[in-house]
C-alpha positions in Angstrom: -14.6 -82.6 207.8 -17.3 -81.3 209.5 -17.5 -82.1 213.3 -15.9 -85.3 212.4 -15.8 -87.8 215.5 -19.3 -86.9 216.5 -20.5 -87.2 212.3 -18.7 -90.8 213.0 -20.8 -91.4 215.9 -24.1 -90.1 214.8 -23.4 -92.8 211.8 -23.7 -95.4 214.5 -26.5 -94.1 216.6 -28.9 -92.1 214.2 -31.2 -91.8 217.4 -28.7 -89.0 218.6 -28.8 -86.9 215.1 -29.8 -83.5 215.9 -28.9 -83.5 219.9 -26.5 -81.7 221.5 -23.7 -84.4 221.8 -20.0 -84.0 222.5 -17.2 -86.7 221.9 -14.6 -86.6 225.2 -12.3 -88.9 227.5 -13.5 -90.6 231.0 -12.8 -88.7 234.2 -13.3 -86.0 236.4 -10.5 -83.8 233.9 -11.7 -84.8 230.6 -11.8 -82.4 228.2 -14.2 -81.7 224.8 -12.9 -83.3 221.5 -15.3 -82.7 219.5 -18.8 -80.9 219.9 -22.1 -81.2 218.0 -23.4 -78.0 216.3 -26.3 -78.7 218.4 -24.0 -78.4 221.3 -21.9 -75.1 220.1 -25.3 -73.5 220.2 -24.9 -73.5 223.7 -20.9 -72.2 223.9 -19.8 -75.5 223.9 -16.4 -76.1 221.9 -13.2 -78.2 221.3 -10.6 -78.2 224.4 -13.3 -77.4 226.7 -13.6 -79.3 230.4 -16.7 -81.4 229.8 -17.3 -80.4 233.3 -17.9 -76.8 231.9 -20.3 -78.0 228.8 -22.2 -79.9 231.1 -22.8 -76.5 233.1 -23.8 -74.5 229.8 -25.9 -78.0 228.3 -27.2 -79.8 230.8 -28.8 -82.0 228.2 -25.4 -82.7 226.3 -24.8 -86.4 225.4 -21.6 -87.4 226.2 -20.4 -90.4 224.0 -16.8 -92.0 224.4 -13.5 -91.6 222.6 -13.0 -94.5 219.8 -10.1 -93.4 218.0 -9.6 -96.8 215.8 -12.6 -96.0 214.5 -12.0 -92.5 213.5 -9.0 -93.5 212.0 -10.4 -96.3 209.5 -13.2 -93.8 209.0 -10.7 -90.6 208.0 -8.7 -93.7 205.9 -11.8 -93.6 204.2 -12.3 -90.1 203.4 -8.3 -89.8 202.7 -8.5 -92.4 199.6 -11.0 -90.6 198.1 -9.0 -87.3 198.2 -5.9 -88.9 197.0 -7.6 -90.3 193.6 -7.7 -86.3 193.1 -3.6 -87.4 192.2 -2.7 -83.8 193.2 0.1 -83.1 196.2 -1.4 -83.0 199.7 -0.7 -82.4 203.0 -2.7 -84.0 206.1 -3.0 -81.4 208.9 -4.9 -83.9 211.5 -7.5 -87.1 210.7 -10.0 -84.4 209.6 -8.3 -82.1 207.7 -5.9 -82.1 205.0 -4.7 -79.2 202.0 -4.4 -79.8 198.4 -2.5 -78.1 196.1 -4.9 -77.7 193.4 -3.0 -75.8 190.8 -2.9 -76.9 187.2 -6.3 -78.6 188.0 -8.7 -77.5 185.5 -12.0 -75.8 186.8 -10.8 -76.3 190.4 -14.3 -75.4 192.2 -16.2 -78.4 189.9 -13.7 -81.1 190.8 -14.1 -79.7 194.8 -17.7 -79.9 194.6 -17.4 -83.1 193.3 -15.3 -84.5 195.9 -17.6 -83.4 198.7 -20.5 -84.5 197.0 -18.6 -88.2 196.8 -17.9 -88.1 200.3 -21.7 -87.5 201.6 -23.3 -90.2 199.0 -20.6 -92.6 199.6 -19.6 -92.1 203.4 -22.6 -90.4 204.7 -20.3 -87.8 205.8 -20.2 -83.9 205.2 -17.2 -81.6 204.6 -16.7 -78.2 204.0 -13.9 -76.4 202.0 -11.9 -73.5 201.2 -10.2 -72.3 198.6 -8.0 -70.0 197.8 -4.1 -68.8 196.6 -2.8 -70.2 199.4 -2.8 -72.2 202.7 -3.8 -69.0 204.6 -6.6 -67.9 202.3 -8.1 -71.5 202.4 -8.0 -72.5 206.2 -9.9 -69.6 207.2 -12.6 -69.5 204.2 -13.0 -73.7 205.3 -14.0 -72.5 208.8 -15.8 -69.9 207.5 -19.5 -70.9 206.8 -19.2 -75.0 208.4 -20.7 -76.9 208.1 -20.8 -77.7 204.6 -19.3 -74.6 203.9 -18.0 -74.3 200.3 -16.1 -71.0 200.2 -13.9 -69.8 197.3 -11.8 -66.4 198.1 -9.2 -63.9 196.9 -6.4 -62.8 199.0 -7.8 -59.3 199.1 -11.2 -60.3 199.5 -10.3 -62.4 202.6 -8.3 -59.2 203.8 -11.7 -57.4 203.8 -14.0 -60.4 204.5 -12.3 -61.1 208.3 -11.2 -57.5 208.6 -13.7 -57.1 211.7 -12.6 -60.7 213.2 -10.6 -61.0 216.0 -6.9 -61.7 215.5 -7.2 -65.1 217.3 -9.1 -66.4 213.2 -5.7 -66.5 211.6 -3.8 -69.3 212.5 -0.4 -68.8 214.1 -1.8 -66.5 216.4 -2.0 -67.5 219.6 -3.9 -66.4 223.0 -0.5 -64.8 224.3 0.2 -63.2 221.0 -3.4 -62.2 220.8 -3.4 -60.8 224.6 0.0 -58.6 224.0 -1.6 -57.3 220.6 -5.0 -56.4 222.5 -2.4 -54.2 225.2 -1.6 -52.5 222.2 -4.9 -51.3 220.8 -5.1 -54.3 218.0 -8.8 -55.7 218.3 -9.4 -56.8 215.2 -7.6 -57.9 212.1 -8.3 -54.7 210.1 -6.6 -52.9 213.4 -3.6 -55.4 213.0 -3.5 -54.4 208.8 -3.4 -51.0 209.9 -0.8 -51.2 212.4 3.1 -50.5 211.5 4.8 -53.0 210.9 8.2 -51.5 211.6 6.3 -51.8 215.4 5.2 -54.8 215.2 9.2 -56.0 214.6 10.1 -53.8 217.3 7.6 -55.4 220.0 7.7 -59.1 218.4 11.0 -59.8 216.7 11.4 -59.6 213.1 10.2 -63.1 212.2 7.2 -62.7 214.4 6.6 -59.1 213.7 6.6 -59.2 209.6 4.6 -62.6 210.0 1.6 -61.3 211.6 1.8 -58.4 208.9 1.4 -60.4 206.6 -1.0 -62.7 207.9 -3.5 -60.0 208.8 -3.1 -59.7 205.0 -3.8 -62.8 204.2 -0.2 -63.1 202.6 1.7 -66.4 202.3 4.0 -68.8 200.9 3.8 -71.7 202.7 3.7 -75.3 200.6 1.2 -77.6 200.2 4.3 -80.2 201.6 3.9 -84.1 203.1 5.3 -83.3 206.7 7.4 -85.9 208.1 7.1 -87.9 211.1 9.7 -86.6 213.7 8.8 -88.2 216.8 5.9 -90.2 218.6 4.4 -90.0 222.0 1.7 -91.4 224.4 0.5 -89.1 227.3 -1.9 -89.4 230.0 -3.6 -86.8 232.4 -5.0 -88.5 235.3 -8.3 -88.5 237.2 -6.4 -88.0 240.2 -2.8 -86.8 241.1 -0.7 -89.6 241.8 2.0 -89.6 244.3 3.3 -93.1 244.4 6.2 -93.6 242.7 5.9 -97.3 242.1 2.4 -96.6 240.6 3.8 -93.8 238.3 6.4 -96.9 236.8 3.7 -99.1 236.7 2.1 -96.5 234.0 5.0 -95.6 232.6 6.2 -99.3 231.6 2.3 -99.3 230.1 2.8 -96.3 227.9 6.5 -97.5 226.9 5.1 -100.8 225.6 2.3 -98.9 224.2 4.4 -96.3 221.8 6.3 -99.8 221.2 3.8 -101.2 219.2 3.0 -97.8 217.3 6.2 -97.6 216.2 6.4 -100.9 215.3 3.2 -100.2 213.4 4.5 -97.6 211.8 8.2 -99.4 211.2 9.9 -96.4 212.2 12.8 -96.3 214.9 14.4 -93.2 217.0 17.6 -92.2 219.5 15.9 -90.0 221.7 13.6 -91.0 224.4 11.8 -88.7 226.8 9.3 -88.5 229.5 7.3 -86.0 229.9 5.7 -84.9 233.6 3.2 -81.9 235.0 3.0 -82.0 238.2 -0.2 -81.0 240.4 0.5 -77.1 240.2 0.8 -77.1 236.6 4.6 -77.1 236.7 5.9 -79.2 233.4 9.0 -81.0 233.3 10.7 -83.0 230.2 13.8 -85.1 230.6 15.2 -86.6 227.3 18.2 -89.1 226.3 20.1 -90.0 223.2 21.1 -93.4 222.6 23.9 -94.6 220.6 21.4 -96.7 218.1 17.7 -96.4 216.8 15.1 -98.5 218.2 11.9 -99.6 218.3 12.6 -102.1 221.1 10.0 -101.9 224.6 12.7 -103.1 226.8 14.8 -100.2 225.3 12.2 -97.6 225.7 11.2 -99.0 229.1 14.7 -99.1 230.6 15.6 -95.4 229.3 12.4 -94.2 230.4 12.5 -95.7 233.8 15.7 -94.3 234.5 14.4 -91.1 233.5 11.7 -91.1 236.1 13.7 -92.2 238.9 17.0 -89.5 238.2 14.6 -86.7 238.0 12.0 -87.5 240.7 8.6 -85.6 241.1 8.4 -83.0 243.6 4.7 -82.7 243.9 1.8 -85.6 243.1 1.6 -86.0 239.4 -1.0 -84.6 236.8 0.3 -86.1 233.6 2.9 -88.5 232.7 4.0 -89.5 229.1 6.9 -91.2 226.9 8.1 -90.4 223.5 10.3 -91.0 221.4 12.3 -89.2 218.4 14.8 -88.9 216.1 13.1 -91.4 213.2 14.4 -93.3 210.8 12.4 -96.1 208.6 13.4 -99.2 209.7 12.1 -101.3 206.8 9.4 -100.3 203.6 7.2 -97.6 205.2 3.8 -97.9 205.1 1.8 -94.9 204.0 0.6 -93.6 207.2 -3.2 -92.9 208.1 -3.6 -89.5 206.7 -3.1 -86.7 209.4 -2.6 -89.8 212.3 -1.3 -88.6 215.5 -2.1 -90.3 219.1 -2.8 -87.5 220.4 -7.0 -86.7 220.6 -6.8 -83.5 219.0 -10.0 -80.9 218.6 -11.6 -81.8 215.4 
């Protein structure tokens, strides 16, 4: 989907349609979750402190998270791809893969699908294909929005060949900054590059994978993941020192994750907190309980004891619960397609 939460927005105030506007959190630390293309005209992007896209747009419109919303609207946009009947797999609320093969004529039933979704939904997506996960990701990012792109594996090898590494996913900035130390600029750099090297430097998982990556190779499944665990994290306006006011929030976000698993009618044995202090410094305590649950008190108690064993040092940045280890505690309803609590780039 195409800029989704601010596409959901715009939907609701049509006055803002062709503005700069970003979607983002409250506070002095929020960051950018989702940015106009009106607004990545000006450098603005995903991940970004709004406090920086208000330096590089001073005339960007700053509109409130509403995840409930998103997540009825993406519900929306999930049915509609799962009448396709084909296997799927939801990468986040506004993205998701489809294994199209054995679909006759591929491309028509595509451009269909899109073409449902903006009569019906108002809504526009752009989409990739190609022989595999790889192939498609990149080629749906490639000409947004609305982008319809359809791609070989050895035309997408030539097609990004001048792009910097960062494009293909699985490549992060460390990976990219240790590949720049060694002279690789640019995908066709990293094709060229030996990849008995590339093991030696990065291991031999590592090494062969971003071989074959800069060549477009994979074999990855279009597979339903699993649920594993569930958390709720905050970063505050301001660092927080006192303890009792660190609890306080902590008992908040324990009965919080509560009701989402109960939503969700899944249970787990291992609860953790999770805490970055004012320097940046990240801790993570975790325990394993003898039985699933679901249960707030449970949560609350484990986490609290948590907390108080393994003190902060420092004022606190961020502060968050979770919870793993699932197991379906009754009939599991099918989840929101690509749901997660967290507010993720879109």
């Amino acid at each position: 989907m195409d800029a989704f939460y601010v596409a959901v927005e715009l939907l609701r105030r049509p006055e803002l349609v062709g503005k700069p506007v970003i979607v983002a959190g409250g506070g002095p630390r929020a960051v950018v979750t989702t940015a106009s293309y009106e607004a990545r005209r000006y450098g603005v992007g995903s991940a970004m402190p709004v406090s920086q896209a208000m330096r590089l747009c001073p005339d960007l419109i700053r509109l409130p998270v509403d995840m409930a919303h998103y997540r009825e609207r993406s519900a929306e946009v999930m049915r509609r791809v799962n009448e396709l009947g084909v296997p799927t797999e939801p990468a986040s609320l506004d993205e998701i893969y489809l294994d199209l093969n054995g679909v006759p004529d591929p491309v028509a039933r595509m451009s269909a699908l899109v073409r449902r979704i903006r009569e019906e939904l108002r809504l526009t997506a752009s989409v990739g294909i190609g022989p595999n996960k790889l192939v498609a990701k990149v080629a749906s990012d490639a000409e947004k929005p609305a982008g319809f792109v359809v791609l070989t594996r050895e035309q997408a090898a030539e097609r990004f060949a001048g792009a910097p590494p960062r494009l293909l996913p699985g490549i992060g900035p460390k990976t990219a900054e240790r590949l720049d130390a060694l002279g690789v600029k640019t995908i066709r750099d990293l094709q060229a590059f030996p990849v008995g090297e590339l093991v030696r430097r990065f291991g031999e998982h590592h090494g062969r994978g971003l071989h074959d990556r800069a060549h477009f190779r994979s074999d990855a499944p279009v597979a339903r993941r699993e649920l594993k665990s569930r958390s709720v994290e905050e970063t505050f306006d301001f660092d927080i020192a006192d303890p009792a006011e660190l609890e306080r929030i902590l008992v908040r976000q324990a009965e919080r994750l509560a009701a989402e698993l109960a939503q969700r009618k899944v249970a787990g044995r291992t609860i953790a907190i999770k805490v970055r202090l004012d320097d940046w410094t990240t801790y993570t305590r975790a325990k394993t309980i003898d039985h699933r649950t679901a249960d707030p008190e449970t949560i609350r108690t484990v986490a609290m004891a948590l907390l108080r064993a393994n003190p902060p040092a420092r004022p606190v940045r961020l502060l968050g619960v979770r919870v793993g280890g699932f197991e379906e505690r009754r009939a599991e309803r099918p989840a929101a397609e690509g749901e997660n609590l967290s507010l993720l780039p879109a």
